[in-house]
LUMGU-686676 format. One record per atom (N, C-alpha, C, CB): x, y, z. Coordinates in nm, 2 decimals, decimal comma. Glycine has a CB too. Layout:
REM residues N
rec px = X py = Y pz = Z
...
This chain:
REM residues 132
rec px = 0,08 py = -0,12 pz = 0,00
rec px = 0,00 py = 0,00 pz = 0,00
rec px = 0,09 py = 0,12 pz = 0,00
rec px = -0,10 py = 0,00 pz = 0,12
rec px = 0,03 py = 0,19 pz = -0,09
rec px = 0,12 py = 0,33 pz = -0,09
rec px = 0,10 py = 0,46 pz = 0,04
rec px = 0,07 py = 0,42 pz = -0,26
rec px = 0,18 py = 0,55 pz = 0,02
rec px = 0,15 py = 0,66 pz = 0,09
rec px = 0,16 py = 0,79 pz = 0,04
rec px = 0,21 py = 0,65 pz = 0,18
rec px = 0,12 py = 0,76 pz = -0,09
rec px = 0,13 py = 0,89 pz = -0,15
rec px = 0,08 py = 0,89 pz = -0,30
rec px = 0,28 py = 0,93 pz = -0,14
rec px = 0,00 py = 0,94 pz = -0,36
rec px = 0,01 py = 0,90 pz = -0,46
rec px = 0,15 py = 0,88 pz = -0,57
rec px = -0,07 py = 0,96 pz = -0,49
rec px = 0,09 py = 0,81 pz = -0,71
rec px = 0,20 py = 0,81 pz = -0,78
rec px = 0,14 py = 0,92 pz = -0,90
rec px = 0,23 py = 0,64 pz = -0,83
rec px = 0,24 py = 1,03 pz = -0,93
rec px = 0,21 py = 1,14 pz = -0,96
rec px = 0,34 py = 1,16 pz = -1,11
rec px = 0,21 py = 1,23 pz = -0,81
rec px = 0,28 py = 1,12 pz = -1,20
rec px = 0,41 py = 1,16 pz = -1,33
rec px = 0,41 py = 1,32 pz = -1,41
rec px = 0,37 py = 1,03 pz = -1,48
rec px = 0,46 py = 1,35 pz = -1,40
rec px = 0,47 py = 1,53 pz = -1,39
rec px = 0,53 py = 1,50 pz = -1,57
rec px = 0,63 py = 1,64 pz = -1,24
rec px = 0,50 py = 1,51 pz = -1,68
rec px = 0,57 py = 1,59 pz = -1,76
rec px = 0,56 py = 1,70 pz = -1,85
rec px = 0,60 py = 1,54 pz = -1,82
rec px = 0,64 py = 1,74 pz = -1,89
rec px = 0,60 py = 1,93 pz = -1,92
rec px = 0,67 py = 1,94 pz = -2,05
rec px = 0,68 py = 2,07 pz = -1,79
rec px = 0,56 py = 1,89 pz = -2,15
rec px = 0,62 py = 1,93 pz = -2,30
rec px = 0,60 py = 2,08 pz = -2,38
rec px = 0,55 py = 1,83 pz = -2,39
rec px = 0,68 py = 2,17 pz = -2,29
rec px = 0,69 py = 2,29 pz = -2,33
rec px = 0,82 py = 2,31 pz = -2,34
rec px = 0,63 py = 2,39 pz = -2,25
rec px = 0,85 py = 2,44 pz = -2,35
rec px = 0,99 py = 2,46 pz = -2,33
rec px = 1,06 py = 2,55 pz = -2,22
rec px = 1,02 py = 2,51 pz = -2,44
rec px = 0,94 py = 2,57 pz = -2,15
rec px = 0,92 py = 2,64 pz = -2,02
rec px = 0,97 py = 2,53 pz = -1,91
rec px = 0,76 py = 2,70 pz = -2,00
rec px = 1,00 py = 2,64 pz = -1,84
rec px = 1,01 py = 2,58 pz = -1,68
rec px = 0,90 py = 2,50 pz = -1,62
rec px = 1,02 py = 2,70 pz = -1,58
rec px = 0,91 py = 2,41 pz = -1,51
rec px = 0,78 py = 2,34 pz = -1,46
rec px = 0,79 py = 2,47 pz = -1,37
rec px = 0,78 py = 2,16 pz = -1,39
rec px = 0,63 py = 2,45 pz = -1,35
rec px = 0,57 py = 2,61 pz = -1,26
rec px = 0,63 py = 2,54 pz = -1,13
rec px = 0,35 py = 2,66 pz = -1,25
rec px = 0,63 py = 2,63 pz = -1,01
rec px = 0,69 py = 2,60 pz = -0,89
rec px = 0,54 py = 2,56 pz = -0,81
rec px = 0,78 py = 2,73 pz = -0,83
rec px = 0,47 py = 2,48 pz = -0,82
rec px = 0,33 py = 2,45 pz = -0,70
rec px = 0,34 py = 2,26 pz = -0,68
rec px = 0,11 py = 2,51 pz = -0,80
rec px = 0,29 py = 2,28 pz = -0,57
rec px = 0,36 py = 2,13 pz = -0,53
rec px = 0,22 py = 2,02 pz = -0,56
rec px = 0,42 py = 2,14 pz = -0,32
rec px = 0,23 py = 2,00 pz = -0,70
rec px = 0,13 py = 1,94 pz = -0,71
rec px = 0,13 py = 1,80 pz = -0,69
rec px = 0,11 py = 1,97 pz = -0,81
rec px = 0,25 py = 1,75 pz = -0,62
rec px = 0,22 py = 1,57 pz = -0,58
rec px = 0,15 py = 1,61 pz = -0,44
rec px = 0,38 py = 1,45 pz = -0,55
rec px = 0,22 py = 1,68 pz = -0,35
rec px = 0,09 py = 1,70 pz = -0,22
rec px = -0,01 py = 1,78 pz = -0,25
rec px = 0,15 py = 1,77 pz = -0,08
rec px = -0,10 py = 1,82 pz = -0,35
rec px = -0,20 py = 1,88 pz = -0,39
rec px = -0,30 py = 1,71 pz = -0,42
rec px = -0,15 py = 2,01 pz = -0,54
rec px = -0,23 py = 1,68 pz = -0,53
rec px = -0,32 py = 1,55 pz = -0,57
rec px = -0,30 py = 1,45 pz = -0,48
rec px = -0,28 py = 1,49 pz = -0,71
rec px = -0,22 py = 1,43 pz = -0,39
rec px = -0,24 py = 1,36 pz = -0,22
rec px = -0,38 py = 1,40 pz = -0,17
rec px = -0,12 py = 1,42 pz = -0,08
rec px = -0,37 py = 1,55 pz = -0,14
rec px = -0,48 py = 1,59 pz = -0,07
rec px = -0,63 py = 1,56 pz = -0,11
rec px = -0,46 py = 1,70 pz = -0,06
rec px = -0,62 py = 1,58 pz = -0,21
rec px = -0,76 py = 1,60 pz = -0,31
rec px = -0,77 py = 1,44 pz = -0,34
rec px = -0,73 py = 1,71 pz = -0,49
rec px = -0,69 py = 1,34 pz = -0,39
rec px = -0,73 py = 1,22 pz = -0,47
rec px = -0,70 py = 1,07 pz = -0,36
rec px = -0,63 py = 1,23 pz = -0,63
rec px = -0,59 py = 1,15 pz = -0,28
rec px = -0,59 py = 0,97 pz = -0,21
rec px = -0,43 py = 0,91 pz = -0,25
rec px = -0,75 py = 0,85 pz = -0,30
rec px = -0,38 py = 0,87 pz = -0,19
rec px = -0,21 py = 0,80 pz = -0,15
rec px = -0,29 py = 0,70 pz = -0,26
rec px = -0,14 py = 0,72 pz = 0,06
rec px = -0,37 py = 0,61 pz = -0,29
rec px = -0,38 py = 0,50 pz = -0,39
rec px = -0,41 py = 0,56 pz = -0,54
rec px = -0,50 py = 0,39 pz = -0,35
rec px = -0,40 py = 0,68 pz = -0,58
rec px = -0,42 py = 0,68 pz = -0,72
rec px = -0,33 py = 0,77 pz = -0,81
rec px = -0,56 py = 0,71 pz = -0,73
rec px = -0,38 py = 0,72 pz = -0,95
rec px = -0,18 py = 0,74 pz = -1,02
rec px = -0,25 py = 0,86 pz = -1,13
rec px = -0,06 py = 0,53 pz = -1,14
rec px = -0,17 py = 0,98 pz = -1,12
rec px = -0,27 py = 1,07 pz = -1,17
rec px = -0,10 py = 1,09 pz = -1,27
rec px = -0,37 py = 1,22 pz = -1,05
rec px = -0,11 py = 1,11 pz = -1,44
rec px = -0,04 py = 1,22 pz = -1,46
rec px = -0,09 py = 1,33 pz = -1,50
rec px = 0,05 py = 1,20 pz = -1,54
rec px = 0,06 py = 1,39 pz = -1,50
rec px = -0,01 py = 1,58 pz = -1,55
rec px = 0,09 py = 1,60 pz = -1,66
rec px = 0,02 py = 1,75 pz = -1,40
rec px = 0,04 py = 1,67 pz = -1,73
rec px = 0,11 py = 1,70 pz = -1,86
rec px = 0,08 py = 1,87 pz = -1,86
rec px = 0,03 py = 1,60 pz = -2,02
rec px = 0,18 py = 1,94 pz = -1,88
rec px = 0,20 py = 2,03 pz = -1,89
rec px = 0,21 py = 2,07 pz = -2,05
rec px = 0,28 py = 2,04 pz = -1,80
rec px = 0,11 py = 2,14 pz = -2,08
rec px = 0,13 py = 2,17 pz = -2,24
rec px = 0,14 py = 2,33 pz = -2,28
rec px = -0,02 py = 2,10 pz = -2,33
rec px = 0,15 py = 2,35 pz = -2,41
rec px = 0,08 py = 2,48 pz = -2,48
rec px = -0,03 py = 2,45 pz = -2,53
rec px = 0,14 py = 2,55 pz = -2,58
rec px = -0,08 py = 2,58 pz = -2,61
rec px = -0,17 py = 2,59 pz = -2,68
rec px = -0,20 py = 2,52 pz = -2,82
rec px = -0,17 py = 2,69 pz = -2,69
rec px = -0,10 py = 2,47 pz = -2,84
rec px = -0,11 py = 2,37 pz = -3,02
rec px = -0,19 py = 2,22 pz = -2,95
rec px = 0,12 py = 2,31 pz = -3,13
rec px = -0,14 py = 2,16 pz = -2,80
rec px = -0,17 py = 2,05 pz = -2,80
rec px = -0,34 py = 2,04 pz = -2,71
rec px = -0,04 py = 1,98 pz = -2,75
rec px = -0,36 py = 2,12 pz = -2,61
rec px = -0,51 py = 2,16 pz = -2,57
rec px = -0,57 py = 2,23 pz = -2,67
rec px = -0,53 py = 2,24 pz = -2,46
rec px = -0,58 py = 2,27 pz = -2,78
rec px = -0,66 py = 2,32 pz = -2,84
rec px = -0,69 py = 2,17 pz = -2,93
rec px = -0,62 py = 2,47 pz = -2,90
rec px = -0,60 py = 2,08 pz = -2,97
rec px = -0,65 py = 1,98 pz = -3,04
rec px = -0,70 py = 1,85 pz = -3,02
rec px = -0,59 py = 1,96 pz = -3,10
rec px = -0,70 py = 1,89 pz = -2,78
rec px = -0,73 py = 1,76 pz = -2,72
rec px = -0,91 py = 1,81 pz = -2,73
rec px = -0,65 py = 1,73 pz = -2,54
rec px = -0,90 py = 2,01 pz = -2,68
rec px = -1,02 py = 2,06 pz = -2,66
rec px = -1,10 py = 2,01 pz = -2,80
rec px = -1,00 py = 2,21 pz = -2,61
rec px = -1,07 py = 2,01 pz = -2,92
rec px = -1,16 py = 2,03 pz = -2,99
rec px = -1,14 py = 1,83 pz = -3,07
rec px = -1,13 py = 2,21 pz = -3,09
rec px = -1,12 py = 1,73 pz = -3,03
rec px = -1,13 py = 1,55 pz = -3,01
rec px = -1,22 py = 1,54 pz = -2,93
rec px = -1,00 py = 1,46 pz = -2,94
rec px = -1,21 py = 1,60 pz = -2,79
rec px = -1,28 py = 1,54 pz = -2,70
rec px = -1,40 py = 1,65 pz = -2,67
rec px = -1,19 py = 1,48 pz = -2,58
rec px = -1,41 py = 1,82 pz = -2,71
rec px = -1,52 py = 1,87 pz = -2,58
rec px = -1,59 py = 1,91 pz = -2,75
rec px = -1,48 py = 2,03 pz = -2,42
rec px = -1,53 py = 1,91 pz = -2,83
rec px = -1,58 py = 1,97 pz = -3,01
rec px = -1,62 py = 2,13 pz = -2,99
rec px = -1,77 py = 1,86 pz = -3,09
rec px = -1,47 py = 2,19 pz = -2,91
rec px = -1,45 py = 2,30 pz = -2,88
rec px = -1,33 py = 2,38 pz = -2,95
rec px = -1,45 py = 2,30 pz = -2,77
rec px = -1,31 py = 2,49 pz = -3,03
rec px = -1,26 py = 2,53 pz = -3,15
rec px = -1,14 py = 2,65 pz = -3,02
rec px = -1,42 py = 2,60 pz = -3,29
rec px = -1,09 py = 2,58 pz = -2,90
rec px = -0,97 py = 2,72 pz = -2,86
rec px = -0,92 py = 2,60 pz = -2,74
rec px = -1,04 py = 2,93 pz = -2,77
rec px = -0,79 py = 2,73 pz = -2,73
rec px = -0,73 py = 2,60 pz = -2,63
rec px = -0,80 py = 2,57 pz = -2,51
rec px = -0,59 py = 2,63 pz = -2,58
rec px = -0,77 py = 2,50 pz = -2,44
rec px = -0,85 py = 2,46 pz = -2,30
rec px = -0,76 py = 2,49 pz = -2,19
rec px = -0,89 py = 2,29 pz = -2,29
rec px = -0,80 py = 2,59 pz = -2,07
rec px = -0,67 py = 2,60 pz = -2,00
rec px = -0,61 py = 2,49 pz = -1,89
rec px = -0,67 py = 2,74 pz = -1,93
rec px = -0,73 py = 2,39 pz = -1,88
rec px = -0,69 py = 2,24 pz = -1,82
rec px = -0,82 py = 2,17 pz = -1,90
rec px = -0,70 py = 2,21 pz = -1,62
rec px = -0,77 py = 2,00 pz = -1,90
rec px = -0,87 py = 1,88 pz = -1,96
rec px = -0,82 py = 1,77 pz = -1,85
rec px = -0,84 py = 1,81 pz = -2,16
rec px = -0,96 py = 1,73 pz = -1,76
rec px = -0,91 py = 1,61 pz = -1,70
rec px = -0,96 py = 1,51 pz = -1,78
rec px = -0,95 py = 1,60 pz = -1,56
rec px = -0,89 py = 1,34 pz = -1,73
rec px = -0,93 py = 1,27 pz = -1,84
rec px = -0,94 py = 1,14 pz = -1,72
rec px = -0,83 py = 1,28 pz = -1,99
rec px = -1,08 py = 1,17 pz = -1,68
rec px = -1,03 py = 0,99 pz = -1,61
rec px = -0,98 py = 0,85 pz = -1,67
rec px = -1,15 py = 0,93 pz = -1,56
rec px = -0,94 py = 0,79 pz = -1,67
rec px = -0,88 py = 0,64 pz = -1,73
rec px = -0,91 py = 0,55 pz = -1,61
rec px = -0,71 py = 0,64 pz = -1,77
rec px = -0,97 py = 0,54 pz = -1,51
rec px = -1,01 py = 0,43 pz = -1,39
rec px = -1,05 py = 0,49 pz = -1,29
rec px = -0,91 py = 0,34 pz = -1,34
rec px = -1,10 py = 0,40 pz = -1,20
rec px = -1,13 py = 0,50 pz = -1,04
rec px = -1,05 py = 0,51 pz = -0,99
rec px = -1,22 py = 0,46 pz = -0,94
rec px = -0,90 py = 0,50 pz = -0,98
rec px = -0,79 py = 0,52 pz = -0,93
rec px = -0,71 py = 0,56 pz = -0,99
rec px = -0,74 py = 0,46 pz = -0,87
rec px = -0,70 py = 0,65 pz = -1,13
rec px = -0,59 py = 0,69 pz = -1,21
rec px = -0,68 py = 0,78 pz = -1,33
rec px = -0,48 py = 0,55 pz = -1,28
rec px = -0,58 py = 0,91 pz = -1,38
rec px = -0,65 py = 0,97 pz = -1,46
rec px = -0,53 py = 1,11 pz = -1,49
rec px = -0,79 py = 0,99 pz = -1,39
rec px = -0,57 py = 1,14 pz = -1,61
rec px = -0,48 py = 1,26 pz = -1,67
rec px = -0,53 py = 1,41 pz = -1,68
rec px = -0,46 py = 1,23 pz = -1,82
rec px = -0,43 py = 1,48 pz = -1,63
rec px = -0,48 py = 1,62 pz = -1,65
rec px = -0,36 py = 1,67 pz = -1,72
rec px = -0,52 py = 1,71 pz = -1,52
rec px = -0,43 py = 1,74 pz = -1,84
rec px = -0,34 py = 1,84 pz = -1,92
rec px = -0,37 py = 1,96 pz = -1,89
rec px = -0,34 py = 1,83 pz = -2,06
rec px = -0,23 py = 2,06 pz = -1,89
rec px = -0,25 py = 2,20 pz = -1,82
rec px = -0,16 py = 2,28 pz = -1,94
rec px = -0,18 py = 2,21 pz = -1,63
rec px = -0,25 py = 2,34 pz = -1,94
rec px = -0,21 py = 2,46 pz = -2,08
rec px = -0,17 py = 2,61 pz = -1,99
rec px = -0,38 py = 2,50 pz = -2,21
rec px = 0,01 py = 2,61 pz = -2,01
rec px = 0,03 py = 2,68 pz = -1,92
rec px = 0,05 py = 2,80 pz = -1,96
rec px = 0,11 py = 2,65 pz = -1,85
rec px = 0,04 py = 2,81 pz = -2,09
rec px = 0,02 py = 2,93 pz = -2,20
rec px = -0,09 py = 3,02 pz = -2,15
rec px = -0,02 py = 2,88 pz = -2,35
rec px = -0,20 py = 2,93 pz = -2,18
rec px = -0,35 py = 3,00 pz = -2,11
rec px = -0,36 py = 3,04 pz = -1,97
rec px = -0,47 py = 2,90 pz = -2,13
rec px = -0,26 py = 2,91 pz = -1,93
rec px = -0,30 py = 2,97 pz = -1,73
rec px = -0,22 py = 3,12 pz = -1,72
rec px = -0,19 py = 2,84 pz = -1,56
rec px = -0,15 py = 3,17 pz = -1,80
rec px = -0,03 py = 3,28 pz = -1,78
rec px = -0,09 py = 3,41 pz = -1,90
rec px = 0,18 py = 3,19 pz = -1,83
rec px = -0,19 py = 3,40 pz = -1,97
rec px = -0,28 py = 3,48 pz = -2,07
rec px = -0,40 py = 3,51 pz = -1,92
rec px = -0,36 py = 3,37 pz = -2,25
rec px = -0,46 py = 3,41 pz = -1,85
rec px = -0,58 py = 3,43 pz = -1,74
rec px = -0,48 py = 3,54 pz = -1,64
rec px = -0,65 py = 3,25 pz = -1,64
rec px = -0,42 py = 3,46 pz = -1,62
rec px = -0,34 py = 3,54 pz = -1,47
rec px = -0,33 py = 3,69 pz = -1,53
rec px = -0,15 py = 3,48 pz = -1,42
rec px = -0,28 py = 3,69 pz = -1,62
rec px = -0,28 py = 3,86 pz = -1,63
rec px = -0,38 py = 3,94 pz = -1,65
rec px = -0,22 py = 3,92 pz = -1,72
rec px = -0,52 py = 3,84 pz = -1,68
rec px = -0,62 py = 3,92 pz = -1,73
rec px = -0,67 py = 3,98 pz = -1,57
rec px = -0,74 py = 3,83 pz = -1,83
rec px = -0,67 py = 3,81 pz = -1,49
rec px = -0,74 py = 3,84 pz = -1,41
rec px = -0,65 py = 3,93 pz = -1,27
rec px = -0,80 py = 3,71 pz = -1,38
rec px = -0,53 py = 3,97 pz = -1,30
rec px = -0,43 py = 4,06 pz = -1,23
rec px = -0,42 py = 3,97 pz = -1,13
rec px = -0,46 py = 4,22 pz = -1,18
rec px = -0,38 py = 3,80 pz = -1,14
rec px = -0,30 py = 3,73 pz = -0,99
rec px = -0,18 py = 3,69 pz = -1,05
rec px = -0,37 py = 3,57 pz = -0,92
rec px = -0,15 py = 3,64 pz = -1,02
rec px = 0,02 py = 3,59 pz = -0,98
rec px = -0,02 py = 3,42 pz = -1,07
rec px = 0,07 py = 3,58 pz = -0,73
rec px = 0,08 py = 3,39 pz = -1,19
rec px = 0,05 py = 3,31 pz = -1,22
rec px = 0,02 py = 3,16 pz = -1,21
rec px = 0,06 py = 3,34 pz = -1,26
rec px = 0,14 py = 3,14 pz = -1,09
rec px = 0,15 py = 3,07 pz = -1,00
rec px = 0,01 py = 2,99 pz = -0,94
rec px = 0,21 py = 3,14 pz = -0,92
rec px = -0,08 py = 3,13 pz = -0,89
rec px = -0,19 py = 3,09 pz = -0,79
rec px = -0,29 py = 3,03 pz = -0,93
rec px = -0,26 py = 3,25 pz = -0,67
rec px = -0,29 py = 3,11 pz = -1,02
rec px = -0,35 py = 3,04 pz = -1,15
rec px = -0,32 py = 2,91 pz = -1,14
rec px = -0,30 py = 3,10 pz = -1,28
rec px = -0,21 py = 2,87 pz = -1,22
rec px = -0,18 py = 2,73 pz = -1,24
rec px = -0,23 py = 2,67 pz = -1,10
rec px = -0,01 py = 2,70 pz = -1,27
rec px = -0,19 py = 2,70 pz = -1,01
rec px = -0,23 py = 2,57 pz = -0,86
rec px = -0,42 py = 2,57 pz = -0,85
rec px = -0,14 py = 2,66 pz = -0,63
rec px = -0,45 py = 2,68 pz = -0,95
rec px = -0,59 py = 2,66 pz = -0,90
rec px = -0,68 py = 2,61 pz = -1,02
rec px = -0,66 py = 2,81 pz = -0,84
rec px = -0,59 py = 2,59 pz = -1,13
rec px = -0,66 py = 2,50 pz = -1,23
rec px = -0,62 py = 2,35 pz = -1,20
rec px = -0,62 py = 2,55 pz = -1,37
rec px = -0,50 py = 2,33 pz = -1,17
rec px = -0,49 py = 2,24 pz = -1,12
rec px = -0,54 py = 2,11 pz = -1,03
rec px = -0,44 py = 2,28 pz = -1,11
rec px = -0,56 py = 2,23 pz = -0,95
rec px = -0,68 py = 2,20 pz = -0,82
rec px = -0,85 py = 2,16 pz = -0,88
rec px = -0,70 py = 2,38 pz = -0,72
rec px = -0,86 py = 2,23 pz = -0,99
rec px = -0,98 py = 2,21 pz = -1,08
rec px = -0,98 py = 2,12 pz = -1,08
rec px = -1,01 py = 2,25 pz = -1,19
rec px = -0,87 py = 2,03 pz = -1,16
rec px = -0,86 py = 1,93 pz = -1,25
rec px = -0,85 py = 1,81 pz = -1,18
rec px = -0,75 py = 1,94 pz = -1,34
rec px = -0,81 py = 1,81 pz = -1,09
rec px = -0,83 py = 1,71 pz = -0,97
rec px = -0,92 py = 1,64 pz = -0,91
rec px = -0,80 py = 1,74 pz = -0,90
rec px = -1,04 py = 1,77 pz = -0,89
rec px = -1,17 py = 1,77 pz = -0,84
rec px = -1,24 py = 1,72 pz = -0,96
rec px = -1,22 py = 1,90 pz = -0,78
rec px = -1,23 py = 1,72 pz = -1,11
rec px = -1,30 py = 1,67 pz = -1,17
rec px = -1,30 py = 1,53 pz = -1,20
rec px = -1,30 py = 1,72 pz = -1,25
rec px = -1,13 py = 1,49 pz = -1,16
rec px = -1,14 py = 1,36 pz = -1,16
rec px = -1,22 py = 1,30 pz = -1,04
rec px = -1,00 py = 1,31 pz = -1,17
rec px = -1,20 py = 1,35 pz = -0,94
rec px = -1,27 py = 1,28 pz = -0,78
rec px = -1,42 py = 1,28 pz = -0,85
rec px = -1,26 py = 1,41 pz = -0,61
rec px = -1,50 py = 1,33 pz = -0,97
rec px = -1,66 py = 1,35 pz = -0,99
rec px = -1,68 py = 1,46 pz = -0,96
rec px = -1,76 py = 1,28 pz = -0,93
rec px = -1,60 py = 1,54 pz = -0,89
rec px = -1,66 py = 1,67 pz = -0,92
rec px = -1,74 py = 1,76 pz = -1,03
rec px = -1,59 py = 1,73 pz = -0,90
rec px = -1,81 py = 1,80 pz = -1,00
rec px = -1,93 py = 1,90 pz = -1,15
rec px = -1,92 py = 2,03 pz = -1,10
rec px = -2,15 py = 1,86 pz = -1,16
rec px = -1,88 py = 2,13 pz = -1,17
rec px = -1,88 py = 2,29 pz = -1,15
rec px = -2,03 py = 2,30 pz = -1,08
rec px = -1,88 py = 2,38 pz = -1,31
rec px = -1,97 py = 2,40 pz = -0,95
rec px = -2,11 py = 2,44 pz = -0,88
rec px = -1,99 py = 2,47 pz = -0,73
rec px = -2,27 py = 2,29 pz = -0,87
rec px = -2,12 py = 2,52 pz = -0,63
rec px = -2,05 py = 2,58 pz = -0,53
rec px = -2,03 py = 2,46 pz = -0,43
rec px = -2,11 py = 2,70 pz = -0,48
rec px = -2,04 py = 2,35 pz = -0,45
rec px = -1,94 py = 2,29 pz = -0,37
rec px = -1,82 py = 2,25 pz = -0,39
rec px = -1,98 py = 2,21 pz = -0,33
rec px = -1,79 py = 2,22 pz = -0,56
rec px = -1,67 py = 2,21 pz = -0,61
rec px = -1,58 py = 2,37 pz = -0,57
rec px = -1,70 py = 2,18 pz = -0,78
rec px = -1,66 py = 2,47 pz = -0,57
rec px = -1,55 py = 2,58 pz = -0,53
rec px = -1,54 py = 2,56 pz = -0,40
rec px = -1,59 py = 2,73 pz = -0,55
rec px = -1,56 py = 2,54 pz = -0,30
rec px = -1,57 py = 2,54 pz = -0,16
rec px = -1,45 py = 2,44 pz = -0,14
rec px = -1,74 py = 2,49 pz = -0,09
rec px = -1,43 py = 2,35 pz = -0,21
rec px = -1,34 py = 2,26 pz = -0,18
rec px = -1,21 py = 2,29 pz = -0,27
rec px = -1,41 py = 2,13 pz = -0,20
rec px = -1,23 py = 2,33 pz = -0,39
rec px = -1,11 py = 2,42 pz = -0,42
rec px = -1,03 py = 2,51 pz = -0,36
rec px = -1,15 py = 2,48 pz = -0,49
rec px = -1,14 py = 2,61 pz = -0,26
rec px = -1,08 py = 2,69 pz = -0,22
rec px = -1,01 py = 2,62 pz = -0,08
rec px = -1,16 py = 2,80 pz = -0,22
rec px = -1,08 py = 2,58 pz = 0,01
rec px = -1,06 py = 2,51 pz = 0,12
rec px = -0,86 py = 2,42 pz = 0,05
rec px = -1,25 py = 2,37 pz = 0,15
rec px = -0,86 py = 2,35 pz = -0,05
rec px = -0,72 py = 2,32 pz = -0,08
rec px = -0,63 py = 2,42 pz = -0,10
rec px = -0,72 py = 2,25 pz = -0,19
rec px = -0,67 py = 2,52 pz = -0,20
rec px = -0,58 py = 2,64 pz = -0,20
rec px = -0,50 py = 2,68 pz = -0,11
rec px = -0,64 py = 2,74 pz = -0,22
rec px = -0,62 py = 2,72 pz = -0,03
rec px = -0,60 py = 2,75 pz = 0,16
rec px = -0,50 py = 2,69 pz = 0,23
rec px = -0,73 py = 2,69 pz = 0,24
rec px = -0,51 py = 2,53 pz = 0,23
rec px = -0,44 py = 2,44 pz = 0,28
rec px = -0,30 py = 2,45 pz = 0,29
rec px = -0,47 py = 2,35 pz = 0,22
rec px = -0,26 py = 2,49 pz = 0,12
rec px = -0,12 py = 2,47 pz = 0,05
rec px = -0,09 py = 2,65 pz = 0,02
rec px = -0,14 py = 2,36 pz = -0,12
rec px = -0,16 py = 2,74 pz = 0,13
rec px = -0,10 py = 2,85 pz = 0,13
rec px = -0,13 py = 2,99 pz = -0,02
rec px = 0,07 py = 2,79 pz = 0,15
rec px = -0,26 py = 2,90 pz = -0,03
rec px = -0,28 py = 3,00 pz = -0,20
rec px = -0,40 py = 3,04 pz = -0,19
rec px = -0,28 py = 2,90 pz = -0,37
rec px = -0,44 py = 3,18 pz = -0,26
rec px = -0,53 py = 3,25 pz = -0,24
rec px = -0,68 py = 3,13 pz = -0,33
rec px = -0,48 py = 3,42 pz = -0,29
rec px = -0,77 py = 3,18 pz = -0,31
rec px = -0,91 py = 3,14 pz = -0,41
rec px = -0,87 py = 3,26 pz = -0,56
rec px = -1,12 py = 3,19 pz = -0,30
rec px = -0,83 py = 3,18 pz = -0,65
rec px = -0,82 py = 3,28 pz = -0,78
rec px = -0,93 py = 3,25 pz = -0,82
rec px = -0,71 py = 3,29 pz = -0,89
């Protein structure tokens, strides 16, 4: 039995990985038994997952993708998370950890609405980040 999840980070950009501690994020949110990766993309590769799978014509600034009840993929378009952050004047950091945080919660079943924020934010919180 594990104690942590198993968490594969890769980041096919040419950017830096963002600094948010997303293996104890997806601990918190998903559970030590389940194997989540994150793919860190741009805009050429979410705009052609967004428009395969949601038949949506722009990039997506995260896609979760379950694959079991204990494992599942999120792609994070960090292009778009760093176009939001400025729009929305935060720090793009708290962006990425809070889409992130999204993407997590959709794998757990979460559905947009105010309990999915409540618990977003409540994680943010946790790991020292504002509710963006």
């Amino acid at each position: 039995m594990r104690n942590a999840p198993v968490v594969e980070i890769r980041n096919v950009t040419r950017g830096l990985r963002p600094r948010v501690p997303f293996e104890k994020m997806a601990h918190a949110i998903l559970g030590s038994q389940y194997e989540l990766s994150l793919v860190i993309c741009g805009d050429t590769l979410a705009s052609s997952l967004n428009r395969t799978y949601r038949k949506k014509v722009y990039p997506a600034n995260v896609l979760s993708f379950p694959i079991g009840k204990k494992e599942g993929e999120i792609f994070l378009n960090i292009r778009a998370s760093e176009r939001e952050a400025r729009t929305f004047g935060i720090p793009a950091r708290e962006h990425i950890a809070h889409l992130f945080v999204h993407g997590c919660f959709h794998l757990k079943g979460y559905m947009h609405g105010e309990k999915m924020e409540r618990e977003e934010g409540r994680i943010l919180r946790a790991f020292g980040f504002r509710r963006a």
